[in-house]
NUPA-801700 format. One record per residue: residue number from 0; x, y, z of N, C-alpha, C in turn. Coordinates in steps of 0.05 Angstrom, whole numbers, plus 32768, in hexadecimal, padded with zeros to 4 digits. Layout:
<NUM; <X; Y; Z>; <X; Y; Z>; <X; Y; Z>>
...
This chain:
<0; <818F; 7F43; 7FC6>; <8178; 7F50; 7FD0>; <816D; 7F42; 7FE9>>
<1; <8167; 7F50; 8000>; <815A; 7F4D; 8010>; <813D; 7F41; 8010>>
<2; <812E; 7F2C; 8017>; <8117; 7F21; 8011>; <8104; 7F22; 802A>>
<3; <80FB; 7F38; 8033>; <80F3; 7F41; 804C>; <80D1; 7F30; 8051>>
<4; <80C2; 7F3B; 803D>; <80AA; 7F36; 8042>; <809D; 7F17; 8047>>
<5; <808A; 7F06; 8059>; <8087; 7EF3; 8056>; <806D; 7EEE; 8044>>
<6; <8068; 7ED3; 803D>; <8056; 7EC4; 802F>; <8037; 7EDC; 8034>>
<7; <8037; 7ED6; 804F>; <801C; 7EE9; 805B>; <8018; 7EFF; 8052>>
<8; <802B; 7F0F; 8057>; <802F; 7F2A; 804E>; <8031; 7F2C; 8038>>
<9; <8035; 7F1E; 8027>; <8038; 7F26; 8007>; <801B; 7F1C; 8000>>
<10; <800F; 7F0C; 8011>; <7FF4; 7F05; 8001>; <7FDA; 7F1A; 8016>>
<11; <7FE9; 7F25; 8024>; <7FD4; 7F3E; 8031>; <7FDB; 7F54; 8016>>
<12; <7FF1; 7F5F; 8013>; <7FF6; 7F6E; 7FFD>; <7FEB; 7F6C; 7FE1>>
<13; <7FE1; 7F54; 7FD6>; <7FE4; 7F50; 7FBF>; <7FC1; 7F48; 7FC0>>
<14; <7FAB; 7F42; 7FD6>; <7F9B; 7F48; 7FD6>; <7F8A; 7F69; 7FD7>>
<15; <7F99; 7F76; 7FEC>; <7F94; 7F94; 7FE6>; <7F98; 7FA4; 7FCC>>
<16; <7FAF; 7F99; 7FBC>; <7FB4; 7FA8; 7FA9>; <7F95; 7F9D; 7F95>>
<17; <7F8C; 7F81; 7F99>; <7F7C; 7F78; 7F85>; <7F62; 7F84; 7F88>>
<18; <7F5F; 7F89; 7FA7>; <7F43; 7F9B; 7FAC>; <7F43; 7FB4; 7F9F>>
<19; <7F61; 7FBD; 7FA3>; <7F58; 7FDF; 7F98>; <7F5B; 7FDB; 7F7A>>
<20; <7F60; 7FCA; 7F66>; <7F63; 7FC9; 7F48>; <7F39; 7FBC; 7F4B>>
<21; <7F36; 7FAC; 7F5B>; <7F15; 7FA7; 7F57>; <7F05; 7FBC; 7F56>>
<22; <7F0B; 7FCD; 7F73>; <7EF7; 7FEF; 7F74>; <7F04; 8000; 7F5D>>
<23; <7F14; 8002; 7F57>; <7F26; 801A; 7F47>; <7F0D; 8021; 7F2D>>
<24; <7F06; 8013; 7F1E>; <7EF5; 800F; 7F07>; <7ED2; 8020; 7F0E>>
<25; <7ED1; 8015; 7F27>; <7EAE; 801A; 7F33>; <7EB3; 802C; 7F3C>>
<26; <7ECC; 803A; 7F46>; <7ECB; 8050; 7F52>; <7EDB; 806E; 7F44>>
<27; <7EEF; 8063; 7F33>; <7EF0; 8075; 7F21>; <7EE1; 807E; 7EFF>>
<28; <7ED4; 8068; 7EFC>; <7EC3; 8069; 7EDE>; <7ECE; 8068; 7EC4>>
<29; <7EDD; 8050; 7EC8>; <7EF5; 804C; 7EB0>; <7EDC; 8037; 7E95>>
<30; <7EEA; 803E; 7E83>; <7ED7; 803A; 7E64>; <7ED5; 8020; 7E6A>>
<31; <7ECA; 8019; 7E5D>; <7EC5; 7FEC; 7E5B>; <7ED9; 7FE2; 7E57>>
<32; <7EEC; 7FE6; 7E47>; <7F00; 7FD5; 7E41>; <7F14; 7FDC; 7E5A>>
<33; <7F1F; 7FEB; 7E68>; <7F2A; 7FF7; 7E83>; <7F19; 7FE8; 7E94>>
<34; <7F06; 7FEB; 7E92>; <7EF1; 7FDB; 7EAA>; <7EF6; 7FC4; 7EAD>>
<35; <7EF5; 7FB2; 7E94>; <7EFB; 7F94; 7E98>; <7F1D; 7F90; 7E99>>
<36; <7F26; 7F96; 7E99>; <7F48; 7F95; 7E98>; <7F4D; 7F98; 7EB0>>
<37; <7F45; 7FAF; 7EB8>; <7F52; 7FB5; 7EDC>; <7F40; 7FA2; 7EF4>>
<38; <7F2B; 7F9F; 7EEC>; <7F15; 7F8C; 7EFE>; <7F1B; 7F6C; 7EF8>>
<39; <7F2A; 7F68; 7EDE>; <7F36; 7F4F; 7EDA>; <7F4E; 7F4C; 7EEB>>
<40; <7F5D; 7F5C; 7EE7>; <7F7F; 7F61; 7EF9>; <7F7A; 7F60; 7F19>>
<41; <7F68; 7F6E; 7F1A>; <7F68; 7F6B; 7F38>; <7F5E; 7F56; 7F40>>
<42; <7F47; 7F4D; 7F36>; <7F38; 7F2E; 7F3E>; <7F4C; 7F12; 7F45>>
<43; <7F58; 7F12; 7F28>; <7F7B; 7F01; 7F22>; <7F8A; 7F0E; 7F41>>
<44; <7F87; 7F24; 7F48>; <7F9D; 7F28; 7F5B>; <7F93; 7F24; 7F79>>
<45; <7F7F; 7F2C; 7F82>; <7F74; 7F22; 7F9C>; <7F6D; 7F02; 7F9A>>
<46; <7F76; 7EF5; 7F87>; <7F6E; 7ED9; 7F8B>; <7F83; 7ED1; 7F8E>>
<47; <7FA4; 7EDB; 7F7A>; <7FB3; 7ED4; 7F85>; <7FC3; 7EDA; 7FA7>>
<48; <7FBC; 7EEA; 7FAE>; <7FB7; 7EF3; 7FD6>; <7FA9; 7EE1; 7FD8>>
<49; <7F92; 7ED6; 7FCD>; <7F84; 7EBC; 7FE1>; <7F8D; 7EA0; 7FDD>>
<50; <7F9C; 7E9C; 7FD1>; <7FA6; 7E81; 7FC1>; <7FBA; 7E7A; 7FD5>>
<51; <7FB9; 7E6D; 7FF5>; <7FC8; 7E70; 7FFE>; <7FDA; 7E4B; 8000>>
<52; <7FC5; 7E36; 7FF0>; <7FCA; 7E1B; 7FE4>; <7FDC; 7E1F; 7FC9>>
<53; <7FE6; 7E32; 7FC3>; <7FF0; 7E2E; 7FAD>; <8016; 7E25; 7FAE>>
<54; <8022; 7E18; 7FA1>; <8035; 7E18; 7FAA>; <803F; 7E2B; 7F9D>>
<55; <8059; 7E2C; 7FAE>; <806E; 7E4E; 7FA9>; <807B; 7E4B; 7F95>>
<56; <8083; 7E37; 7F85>; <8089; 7E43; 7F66>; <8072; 7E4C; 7F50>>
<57; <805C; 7E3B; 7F5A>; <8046; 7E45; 7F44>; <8032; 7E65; 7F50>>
<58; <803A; 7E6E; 7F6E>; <8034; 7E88; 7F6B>; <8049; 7E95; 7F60>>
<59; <8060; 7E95; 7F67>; <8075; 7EA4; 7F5F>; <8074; 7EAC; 7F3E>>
<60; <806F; 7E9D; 7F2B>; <806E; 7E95; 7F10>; <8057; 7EA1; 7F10>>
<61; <803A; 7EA0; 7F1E>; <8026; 7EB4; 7F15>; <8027; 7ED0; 7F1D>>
<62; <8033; 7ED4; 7F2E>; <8039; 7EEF; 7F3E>; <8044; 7F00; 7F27>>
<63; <805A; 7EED; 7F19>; <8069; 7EFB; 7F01>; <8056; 7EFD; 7EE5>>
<64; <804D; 7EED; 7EDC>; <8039; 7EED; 7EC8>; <8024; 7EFE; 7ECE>>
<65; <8016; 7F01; 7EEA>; <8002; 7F13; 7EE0>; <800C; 7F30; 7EE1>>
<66; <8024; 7F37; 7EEF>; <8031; 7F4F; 7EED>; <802F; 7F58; 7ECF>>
<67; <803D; 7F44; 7EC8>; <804B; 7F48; 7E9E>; <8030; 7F51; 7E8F>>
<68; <801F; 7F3B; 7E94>; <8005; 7F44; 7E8E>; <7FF1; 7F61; 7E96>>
<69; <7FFB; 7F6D; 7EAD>; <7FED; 7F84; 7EAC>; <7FFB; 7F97; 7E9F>>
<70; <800F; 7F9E; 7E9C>; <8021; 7FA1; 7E93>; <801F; 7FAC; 7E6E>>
<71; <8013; 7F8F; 7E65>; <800D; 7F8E; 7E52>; <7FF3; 7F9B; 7E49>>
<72; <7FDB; 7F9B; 7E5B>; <7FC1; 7F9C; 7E5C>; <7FD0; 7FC1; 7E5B>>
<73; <7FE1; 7FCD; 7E6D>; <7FE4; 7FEA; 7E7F>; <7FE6; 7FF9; 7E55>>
<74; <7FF7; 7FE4; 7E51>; <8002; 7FEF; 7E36>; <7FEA; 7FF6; 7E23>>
<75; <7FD3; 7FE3; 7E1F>; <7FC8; 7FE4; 7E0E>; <7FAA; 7FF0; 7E10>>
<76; <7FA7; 7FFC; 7E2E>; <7F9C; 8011; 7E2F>; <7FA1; 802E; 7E34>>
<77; <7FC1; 8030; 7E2C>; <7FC4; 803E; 7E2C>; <7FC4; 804C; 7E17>>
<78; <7FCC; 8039; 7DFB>; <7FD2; 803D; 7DE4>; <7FAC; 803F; 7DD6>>
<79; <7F9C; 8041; 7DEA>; <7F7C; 8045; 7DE5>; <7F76; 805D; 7DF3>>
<80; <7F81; 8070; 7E00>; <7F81; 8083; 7E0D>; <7F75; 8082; 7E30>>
<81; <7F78; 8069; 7E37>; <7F74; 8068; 7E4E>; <7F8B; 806A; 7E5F>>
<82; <7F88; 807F; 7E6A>; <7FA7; 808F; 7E78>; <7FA1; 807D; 7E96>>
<83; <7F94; 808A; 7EA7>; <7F8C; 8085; 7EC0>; <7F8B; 8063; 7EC5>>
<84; <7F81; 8057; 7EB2>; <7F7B; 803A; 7EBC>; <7F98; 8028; 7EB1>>
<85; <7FA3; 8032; 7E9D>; <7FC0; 8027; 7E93>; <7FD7; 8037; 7EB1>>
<86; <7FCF; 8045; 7EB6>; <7FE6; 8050; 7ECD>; <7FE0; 8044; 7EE1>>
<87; <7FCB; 803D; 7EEB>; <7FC1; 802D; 7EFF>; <7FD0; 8011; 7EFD>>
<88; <7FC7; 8000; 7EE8>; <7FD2; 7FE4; 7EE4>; <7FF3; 7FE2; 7EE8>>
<89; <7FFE; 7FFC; 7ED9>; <8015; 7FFC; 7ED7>; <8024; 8000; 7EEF>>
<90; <8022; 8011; 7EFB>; <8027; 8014; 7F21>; <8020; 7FF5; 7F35>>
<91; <800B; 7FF1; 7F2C>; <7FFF; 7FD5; 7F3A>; <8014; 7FBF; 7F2F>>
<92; <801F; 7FBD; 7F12>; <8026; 7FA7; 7F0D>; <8045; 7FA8; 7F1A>>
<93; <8054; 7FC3; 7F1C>; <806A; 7FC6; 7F21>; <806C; 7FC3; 7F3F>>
<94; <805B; 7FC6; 7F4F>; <805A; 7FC4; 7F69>; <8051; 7F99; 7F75>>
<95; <804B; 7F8F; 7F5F>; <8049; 7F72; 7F5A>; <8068; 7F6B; 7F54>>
<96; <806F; 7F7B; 7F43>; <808D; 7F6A; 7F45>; <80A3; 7F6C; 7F53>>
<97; <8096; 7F86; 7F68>; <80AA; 7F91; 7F75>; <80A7; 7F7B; 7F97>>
<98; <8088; 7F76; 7F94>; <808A; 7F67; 7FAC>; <808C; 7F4C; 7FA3>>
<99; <808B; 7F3F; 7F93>; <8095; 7F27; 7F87>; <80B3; 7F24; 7F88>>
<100; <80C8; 7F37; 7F88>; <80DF; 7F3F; 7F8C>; <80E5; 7F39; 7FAD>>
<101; <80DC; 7F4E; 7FC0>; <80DB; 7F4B; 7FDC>; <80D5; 7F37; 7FE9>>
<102; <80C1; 7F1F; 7FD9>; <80BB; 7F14; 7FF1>; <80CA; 7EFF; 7FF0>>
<103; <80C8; 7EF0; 8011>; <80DA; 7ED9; 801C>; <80CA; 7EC8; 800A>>
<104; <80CF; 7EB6; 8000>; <80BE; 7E9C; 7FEB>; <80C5; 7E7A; 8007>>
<105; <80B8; 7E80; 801B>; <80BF; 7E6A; 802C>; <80A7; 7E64; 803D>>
<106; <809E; 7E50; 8040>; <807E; 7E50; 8054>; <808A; 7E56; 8071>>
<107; <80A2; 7E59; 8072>; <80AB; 7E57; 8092>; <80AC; 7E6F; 8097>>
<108; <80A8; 7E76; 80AE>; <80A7; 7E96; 80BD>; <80C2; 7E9D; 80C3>>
């Protein structure tokens, strides 16, 4: 596989995705337990975009964990009838491991 994207770009990506899992909740009107799940996921995820001291095995290793974890969270609201906010996480988390996949893992340009 081709490893296109750099450090930057995966942490511009992975902040945007965290903003729109932060608005998603205030702006779509998902129940409390959806609320804190997806406003948790995204919080965890624009911090990982800002975490730019971290070294690259221990983002890499969180990039994957919090994926698994939404993942997990996507499942168990869904199995509560929250369609919209489990499809949300679930898209978001698959699109985390898809750019966790793509990116160059190198501080060099």
């Amino acid at each position: 596989m081709v490893r296109r994207l750099t450090l930057a770009e995966h942490a511009l990506v992975e902040l945007l995705g965290g903003l729109l899992l932060i608005a998603a909740p205030l702006v779509l009107g998902f129940g409390p337990a959806a609320f804190v799940a997806v406003l948790t996921a995204g919080a965890l995820l624009a911090g990982l975009g800002l975490a730019d001291g971290l070294p690259i095995s221990t983002h890499m290793a969180a990039d994957t964990a919090l994926a698994l974890a939404m993942v997990a969270a996507a499942a168990l609201l869904a199995a509560a009838g929250e369609a919209l906010p489990a499809a949300l996480l679930a898209v978001i988390a698959a699109g985390e491991l898809a750019l966790t996949a793509g990116t160059r893992w190198t501080r060099r340009a």
